[in-house]
C-alpha positions in Angstrom: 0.0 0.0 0.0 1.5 3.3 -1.1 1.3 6.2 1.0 -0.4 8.5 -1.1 -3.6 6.0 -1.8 -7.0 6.7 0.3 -6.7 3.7 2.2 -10.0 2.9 4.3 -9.7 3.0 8.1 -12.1 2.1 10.7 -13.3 5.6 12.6 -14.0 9.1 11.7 -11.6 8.7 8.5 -14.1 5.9 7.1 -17.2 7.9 7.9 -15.8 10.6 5.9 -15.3 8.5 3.4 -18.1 7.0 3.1 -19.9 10.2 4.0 -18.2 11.6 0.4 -19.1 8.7 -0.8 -23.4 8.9 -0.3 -23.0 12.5 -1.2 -21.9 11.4 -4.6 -23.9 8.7 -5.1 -26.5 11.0 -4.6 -25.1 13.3 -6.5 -24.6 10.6 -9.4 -28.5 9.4 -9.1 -29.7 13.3 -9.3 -27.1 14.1 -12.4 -28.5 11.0 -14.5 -32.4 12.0 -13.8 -31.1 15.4 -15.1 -29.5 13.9 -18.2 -32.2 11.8 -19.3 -34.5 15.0 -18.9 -33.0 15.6 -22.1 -34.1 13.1 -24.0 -37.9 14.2 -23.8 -37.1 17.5 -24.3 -35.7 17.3 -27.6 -37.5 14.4 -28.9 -40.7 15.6 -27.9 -39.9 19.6 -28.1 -37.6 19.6 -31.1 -34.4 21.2 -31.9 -35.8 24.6 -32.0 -36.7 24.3 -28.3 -33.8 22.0 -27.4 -31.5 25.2 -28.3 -33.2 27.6 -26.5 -33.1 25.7 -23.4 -29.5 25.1 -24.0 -29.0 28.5 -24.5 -30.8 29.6 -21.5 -29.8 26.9 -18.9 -25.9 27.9 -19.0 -26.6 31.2 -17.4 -28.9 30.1 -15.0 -26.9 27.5 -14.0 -24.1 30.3 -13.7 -25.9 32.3 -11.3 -27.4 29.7 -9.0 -24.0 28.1 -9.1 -22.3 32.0 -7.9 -25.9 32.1 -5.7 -25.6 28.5 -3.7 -22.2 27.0 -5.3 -20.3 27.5 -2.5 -23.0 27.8 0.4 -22.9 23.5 1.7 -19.5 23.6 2.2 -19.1 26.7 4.0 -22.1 26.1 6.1 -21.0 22.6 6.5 -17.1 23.5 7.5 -18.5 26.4 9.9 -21.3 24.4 11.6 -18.9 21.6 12.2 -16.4 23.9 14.0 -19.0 25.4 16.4 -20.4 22.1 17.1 -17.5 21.2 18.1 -16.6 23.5 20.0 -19.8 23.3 22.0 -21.1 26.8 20.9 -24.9 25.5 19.8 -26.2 29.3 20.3 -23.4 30.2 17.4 -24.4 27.6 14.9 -28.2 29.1 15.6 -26.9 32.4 14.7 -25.1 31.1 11.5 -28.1 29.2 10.3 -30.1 32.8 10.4 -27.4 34.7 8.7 -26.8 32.3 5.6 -30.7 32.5 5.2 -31.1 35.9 5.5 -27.5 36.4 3.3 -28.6 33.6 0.1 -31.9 35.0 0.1 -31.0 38.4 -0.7 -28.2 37.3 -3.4 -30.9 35.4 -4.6 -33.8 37.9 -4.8 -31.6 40.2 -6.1 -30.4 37.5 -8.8 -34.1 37.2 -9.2 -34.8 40.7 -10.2 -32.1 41.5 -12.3 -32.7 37.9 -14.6 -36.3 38.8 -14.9 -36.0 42.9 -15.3 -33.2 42.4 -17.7 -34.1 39.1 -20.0 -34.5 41.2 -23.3 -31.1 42.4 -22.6 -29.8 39.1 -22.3 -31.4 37.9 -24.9 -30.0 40.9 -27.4 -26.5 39.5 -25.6 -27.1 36.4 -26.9 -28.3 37.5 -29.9 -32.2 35.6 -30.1 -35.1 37.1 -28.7 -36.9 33.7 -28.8 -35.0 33.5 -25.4 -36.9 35.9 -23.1 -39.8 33.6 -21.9 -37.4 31.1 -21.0 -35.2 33.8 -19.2 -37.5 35.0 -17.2 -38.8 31.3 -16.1 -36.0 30.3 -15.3 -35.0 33.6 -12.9 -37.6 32.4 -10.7 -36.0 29.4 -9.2 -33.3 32.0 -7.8 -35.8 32.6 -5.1 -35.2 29.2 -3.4 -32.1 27.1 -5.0 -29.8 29.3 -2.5 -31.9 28.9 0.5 -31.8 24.7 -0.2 -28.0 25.0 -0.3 -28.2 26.9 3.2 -30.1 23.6 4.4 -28.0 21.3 3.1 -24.7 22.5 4.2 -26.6 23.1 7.7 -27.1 19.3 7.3 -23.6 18.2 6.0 -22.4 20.3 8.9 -24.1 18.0 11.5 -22.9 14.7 9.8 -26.0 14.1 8.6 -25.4 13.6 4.9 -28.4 11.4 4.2 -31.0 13.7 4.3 -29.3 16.3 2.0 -28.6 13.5 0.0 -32.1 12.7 0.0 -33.6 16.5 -0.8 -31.2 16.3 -3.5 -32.4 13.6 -5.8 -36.1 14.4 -4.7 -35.2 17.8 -6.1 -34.1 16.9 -9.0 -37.0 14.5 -9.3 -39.8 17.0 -8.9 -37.8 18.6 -11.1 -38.0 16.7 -14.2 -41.6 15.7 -13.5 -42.8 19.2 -14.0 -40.6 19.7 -16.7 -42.0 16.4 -18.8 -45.8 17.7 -17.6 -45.4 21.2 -19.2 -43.5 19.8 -22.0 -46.1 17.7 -23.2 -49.0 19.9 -22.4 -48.0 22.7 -23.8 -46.5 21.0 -27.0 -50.6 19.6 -27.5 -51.4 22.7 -27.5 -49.2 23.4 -30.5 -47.1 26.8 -28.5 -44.3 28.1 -29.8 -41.0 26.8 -29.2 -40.0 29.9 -27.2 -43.0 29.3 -24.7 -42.7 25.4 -24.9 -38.9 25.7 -24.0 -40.1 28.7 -20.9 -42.2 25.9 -19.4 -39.5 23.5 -19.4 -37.2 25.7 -17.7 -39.8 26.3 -14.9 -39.9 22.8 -13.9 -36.0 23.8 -11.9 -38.4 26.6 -9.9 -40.7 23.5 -8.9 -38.1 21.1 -7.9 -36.3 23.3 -5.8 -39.6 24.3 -3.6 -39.8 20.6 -3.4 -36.5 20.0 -2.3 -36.4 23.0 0.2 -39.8 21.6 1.7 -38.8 18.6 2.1 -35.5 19.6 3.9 -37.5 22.1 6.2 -39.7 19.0 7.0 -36.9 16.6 8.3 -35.2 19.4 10.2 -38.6 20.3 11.8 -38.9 15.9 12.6 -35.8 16.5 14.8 -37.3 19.7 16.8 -35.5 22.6 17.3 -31.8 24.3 16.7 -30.4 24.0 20.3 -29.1 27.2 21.6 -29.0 29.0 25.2 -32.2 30.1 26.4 -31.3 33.8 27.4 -29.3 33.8 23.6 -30.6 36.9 21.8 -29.7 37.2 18.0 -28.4 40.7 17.2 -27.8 42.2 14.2 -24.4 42.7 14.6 -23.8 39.1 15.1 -25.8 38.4 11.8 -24.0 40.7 9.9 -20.4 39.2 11.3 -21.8 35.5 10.3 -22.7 37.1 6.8 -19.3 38.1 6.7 -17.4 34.8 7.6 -19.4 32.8 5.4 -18.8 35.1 2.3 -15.4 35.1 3.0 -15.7 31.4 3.1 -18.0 30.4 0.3 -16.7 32.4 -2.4 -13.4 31.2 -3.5 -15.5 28.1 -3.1 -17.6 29.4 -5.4 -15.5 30.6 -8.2 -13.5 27.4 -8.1 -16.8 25.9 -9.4 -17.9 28.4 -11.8 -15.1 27.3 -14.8 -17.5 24.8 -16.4 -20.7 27.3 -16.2 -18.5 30.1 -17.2 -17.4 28.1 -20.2 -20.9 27.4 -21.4 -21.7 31.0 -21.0 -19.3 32.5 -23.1 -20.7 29.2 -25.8 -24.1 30.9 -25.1 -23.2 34.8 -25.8 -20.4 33.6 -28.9 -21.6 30.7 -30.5 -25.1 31.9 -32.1 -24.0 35.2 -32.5 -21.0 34.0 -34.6 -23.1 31.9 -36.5 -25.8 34.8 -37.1 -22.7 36.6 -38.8 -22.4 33.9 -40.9 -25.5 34.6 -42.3 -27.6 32.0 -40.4 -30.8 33.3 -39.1 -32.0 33.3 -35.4 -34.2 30.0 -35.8 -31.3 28.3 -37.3 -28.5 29.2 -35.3 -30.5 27.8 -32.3 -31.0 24.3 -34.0 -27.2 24.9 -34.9 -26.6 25.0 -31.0 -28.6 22.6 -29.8 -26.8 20.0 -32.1 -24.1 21.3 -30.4 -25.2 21.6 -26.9 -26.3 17.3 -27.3 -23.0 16.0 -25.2 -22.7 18.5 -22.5 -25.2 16.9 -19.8 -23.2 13.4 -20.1 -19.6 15.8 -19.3 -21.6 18.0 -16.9 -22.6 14.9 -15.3 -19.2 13.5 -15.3 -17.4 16.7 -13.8 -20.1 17.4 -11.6 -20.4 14.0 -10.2 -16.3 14.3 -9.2 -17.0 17.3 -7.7 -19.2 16.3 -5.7 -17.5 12.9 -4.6 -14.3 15.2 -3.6 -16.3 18.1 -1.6 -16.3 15.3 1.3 -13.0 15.3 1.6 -12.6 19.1 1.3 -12.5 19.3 5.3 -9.8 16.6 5.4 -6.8 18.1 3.4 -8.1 21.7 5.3 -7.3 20.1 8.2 -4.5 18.3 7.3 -2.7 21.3 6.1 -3.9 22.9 8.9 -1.7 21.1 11.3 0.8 20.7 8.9 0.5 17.3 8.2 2.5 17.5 4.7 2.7 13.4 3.9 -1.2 13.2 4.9 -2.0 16.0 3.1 0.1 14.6 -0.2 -1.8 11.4 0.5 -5.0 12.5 -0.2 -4.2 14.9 -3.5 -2.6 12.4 -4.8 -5.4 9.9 -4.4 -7.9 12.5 -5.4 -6.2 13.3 -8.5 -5.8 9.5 -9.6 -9.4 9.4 -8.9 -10.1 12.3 -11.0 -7.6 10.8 -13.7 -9.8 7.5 -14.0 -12.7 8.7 -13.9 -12.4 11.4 -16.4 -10.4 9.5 -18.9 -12.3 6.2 -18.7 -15.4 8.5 -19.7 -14.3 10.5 -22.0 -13.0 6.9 -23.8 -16.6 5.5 -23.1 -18.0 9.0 -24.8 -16.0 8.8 -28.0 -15.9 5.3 -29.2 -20.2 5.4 -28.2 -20.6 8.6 -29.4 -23.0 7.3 -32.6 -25.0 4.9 -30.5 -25.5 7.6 -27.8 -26.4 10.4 -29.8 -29.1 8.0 -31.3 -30.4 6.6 -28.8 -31.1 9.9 -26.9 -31.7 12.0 -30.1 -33.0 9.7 -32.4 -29.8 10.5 -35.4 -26.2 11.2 -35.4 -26.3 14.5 -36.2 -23.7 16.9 -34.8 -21.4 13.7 -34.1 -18.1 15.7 -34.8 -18.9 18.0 -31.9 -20.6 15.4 -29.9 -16.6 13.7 -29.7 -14.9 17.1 -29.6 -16.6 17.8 -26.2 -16.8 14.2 -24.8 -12.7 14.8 -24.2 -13.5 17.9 -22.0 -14.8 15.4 -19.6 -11.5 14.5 -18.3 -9.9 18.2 -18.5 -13.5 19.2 -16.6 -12.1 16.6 -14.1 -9.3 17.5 -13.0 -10.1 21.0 -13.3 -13.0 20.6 -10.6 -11.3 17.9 -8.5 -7.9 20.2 -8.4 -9.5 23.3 -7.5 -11.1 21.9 -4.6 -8.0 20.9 -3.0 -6.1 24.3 -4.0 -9.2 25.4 -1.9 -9.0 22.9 1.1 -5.1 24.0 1.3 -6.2 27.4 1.6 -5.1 28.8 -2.2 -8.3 30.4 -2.7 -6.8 33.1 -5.4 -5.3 30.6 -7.9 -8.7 28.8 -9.0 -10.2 32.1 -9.5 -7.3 33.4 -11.8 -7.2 30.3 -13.6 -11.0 30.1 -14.3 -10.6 34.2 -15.8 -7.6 32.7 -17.8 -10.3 29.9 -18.9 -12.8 32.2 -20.1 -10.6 34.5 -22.0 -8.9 32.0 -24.3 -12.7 30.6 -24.5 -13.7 33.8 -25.9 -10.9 34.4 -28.5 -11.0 30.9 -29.6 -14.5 30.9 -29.8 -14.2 33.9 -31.7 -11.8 32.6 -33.7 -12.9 29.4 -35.1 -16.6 29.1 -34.7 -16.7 31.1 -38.0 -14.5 29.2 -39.5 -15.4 25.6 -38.4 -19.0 26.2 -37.3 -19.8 24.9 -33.8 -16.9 22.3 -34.0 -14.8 25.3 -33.3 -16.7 25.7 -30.2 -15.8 22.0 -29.7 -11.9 22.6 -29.9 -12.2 26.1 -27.9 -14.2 24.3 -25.4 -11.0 21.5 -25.0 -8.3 24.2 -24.9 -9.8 26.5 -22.3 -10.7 23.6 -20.3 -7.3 21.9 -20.9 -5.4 25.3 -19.8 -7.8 25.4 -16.2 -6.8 22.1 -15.2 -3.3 22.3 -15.8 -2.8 25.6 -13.8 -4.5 24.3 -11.2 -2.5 21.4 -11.0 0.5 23.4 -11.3 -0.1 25.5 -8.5 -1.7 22.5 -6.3 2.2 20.7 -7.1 3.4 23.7 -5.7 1.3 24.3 -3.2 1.9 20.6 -2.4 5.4 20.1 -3.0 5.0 17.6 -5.2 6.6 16.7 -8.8 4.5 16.1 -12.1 5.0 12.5 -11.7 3.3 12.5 -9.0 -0.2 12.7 -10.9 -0.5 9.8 -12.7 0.3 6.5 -11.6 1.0 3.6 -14.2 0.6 5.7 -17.3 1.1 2.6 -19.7 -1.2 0.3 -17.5 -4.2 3.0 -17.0 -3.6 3.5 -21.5 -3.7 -0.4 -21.2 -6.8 -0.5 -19.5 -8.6 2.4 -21.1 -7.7 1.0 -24.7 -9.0 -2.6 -23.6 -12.2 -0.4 -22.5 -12.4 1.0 -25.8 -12.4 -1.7 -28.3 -14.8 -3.6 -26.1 -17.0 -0.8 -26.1 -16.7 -0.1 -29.7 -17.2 -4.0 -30.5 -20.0 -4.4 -28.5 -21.8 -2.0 -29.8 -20.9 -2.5 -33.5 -22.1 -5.7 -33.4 -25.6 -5.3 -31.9 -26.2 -2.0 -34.6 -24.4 -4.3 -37.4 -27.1 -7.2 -36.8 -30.1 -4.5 -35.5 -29.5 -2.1 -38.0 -28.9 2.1 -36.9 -32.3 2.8 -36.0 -33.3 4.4 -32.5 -34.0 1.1 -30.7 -30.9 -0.6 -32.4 -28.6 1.9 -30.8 -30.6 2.0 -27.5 -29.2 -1.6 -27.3 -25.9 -1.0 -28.4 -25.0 1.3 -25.9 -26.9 -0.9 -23.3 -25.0 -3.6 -24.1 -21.4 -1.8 -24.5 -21.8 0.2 -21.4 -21.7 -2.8 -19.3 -19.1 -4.4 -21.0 -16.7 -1.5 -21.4 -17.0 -0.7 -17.9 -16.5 -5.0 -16.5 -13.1 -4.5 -18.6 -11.4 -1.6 -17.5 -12.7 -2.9 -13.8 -10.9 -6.3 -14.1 -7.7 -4.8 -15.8 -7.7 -1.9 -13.2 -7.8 -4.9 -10.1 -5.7 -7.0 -12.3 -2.7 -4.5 -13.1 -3.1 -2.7 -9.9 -4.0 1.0 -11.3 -6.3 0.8 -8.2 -5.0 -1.0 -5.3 -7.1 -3.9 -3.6 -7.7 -1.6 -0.6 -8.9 1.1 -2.0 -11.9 -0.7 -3.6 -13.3 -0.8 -0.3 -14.4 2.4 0.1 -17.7 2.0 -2.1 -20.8 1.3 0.2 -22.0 -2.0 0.1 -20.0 -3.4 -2.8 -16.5 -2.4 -1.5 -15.3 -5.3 0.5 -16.8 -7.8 -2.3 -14.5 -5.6 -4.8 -11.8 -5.6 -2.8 -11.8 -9.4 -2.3 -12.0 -9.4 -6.0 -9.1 -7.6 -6.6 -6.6 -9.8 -4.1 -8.0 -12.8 -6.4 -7.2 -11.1 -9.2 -3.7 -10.8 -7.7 -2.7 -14.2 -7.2 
């Protein structure tokens, strides 16, 4: 066993792994209900409405991310610490001043979407975009005020009920989505309202979710605090204070993803309107385009969320100066990163036709559907590495690196959409996410004291693996579409039976050449010990 691999240990090191671990499982379920939310959307809506919720969704997901991004994990770190420290009257005051703080960000969020959605929409360069602008400003209202909840929750150990609001959430979400989808589609509205009504469902879902939080909080009774404890303004505004200070370097580590899409929104249909496109067409244009980014999105937002458990432990770590722990777990959180970005971004590309069938019913866009299934391994490390520059305390480098990011987005974008059309978008997209990731990993070696070799562990085994992925993938799938034909319910199979497959493959070669040591497997719930059992078989 190495000394930089996350070895399980019985005690508070294991819950917090497996802690991290139901937070991104969670996580995982409520990204892949959001994905699939997709597939009715364009299928049922169209292409026309398909790009103008991909051209509104970016921004919103900008703001609530710079609205609630960094909000769980501040609460969470904070409430721990006066828990802790005994001060229950404190964590009552902090729970009141994050309210009071997200809801104001939030309303004023709110106002400025709705007050200002023809301007956005001239900024992007469609006025088919306003309804939806406006519906979507209104989830603002209680998105933050969820995140408040759920790092209140984290805070207190209690990650299973913010793991459960979540999916719920995102659950309700989709529901309201599909019912105003097909309603408003039978009643023949245009794609502009259709695409509004979509967008709403995310209001919905997060009323649910914030309900249902309020509800188990209520179960348990009461925040404990002293009973002569007075809350005083000044306190609130010193909590409002603390956790801003906390939460948004936090939060601009996680915007470089959003941000990217953004500047995609305000470029990419503009440029293509210079190019003589008109307004209806440069929307089908992008929604072609837009097809692969909820499978990265899931991808880089389901590492994010499996490393914010372990956000806590390197701050502590490096806290006490604790330099071979603290190497420990970057470097197993990078390898982590590594796999998982690579081995789906591999998966992506070689099931990028079967995939784009199966949720779109044809192939079209398949050049930019590839281009952006790489940027699921740069969006990997780029999330996974600036939350540890943020656990160690470098909270100005991931905010330097995502303005860097968005820059070379720009000129790129700027550069060779007109030229190649939205695969330009698709190579911009892989440069500027490419660049992110590597500053932050240079400044987290650094920070770190660690050398470049440090990051990836058994290159030639893991290109071993992920090639033996591939072709099984590929093979699997060619086959079933070779005998079923390329139809919709050909390539549903294909990828159903290639997913599987590619995935049993890089498993057995990853236990077999040891890019993931026996011990390590044993920090999945449930499954881990049978895994790791696997793995010493595998061995012998």
């Amino acid at each position: 066993m190495r000394e930089y691999e996350l070895k399980p240990n019985k005690g508070a090191s294991s819950e917090l792994l497996h802690g991290a671990m139901l937070l991104g499982l969670a996580s995982i379920l409520s990204k892949i209900i959001g994905t699939f939310q997709k597939i009715p959307l364009q299928n049922i809506g169209g292409d026309g409405v398909f790009g103008i919720y991909n051209a509104v969704y970016p921004f919103y997901v900008l703001l609530s991310t710079a609205a609630a991004a960094g909000i769980p994990i501040a609460i969470s770190r904070l409430v721990a610490s006066q828990e802790t420290s005994g001060e229950h009257g404190g964590t009552r005051e902090l729970l009141l001043a994050a309210l009071i703080l997200v809801e104001i960000i939030g309303m004023a969020g709110f106002i400025a979407m709705y007050t200002q959605a023809e301007q956005l929409a001239a900024w992007i360069g469609n006025t088919h975009t306003i309804p939806a602008i406006q519906a979507s400003s209104y989830a603002l209202l209680v998105i933050p005020l969820a995140a408040v909840l759920r790092g209140y929750e984290q805070g207190q150990g209690r990650m299973a009920s913010s793991a459960i609001s979540q999916v719920v959430e995102q659950f309700a979400r989709v529901t309201v989505m599909v019912v105003l989808l097909i309603m408003l589609t039978n009643q023949s509205a245009a794609d502009e309202v259709i695409a509004a009504g979509a967008v709403f469902g995310s209001f919905a879902g997060g009323v649910v979710g914030l309900i249902l939080l309020a509800l188990m909080m209520y179960a348990r009774g009461p925040i404990r605090c002293r009973a002569s404890q007075r809350v005083s303004l000044r306190s609130l505004l010193i909590w409002m204070k603390r956790i801003a200070w906390t939460a948004i370097p936090i939060c601009l580590g996680a915007l470089v993803t959003p941000m990217v899409n953004v500047v995609d929104v305000f470029t990419v249909p503009r440029m293509l309107l210079y190019e003589g496109w008109t307004e209806a067409e440069a929307m089908m244009e992008y929604g072609l385009y837009s097809r692969a980014l909820p499978l990265t999105q899931l991808i880089t937002l389901t590492a994010g969320s499996l490393v914010v458990g372990l956000v806590p432990a390197i701050a502590a770590a490096w806290k006490r100066g604790g330099v071979h722990e603290t190497q420990g777990i970057i470097r197993g959180s990078i390898h982590t990163a590594l796999l998982l970005g690579s081995a789906a971004a591999v998966g992506l590309i070689v099931l990028s036709k079967p995939i784009n069938i199966a949720l779109y019913t044809n192939n079209e866009g398949s050049t930019a559907f590839v281009l952006l299934s790489v940027t699921a391994l740069a969006g990997t490390l780029q999330v996974v590495s600036a939350a540890l520059l943020q656990g160690m305390g470098a909270l100005r480098a991931p905010v330097v690196h995502l303005l860097v990011a968005a820059v070379l987005k720009i000129v790129l974008n700027i550069m060779l959409v007109p030229k190649l059309g939205i695969d330009g978008a698709g190579w911009s997209a892989i440069i500027a996410l490419s660049a992110a990731a590597a500053l932050n990993m240079a400044s987290l070696a650094q920070q770190a004291g660690l050398g470049w070799s440090a990051w990836l562990r058994h290159p030639l085994r893991l290109a071993l693996s992920l090639l033996g992925m591939g072709v099984m993938a590929w093979l699997s799938s060619a086959v079933v579409m070779s005998i079923l034909g390329d139809g919709r319910f050909a390539a549903v199979l294909a990828t159903a039976a290639a997913i599987p497959a590619g995935v049993t493959v890089f498993t057995l070669l990853a236990m077999r050449l040891r890019i993931i040591e026996p011990e390590e497997w044993a920090i999945i719930p449930k499954l881990g010990w049978r895994l790791e059992a696997m793995a010493w078989r595998l061995q012998r």
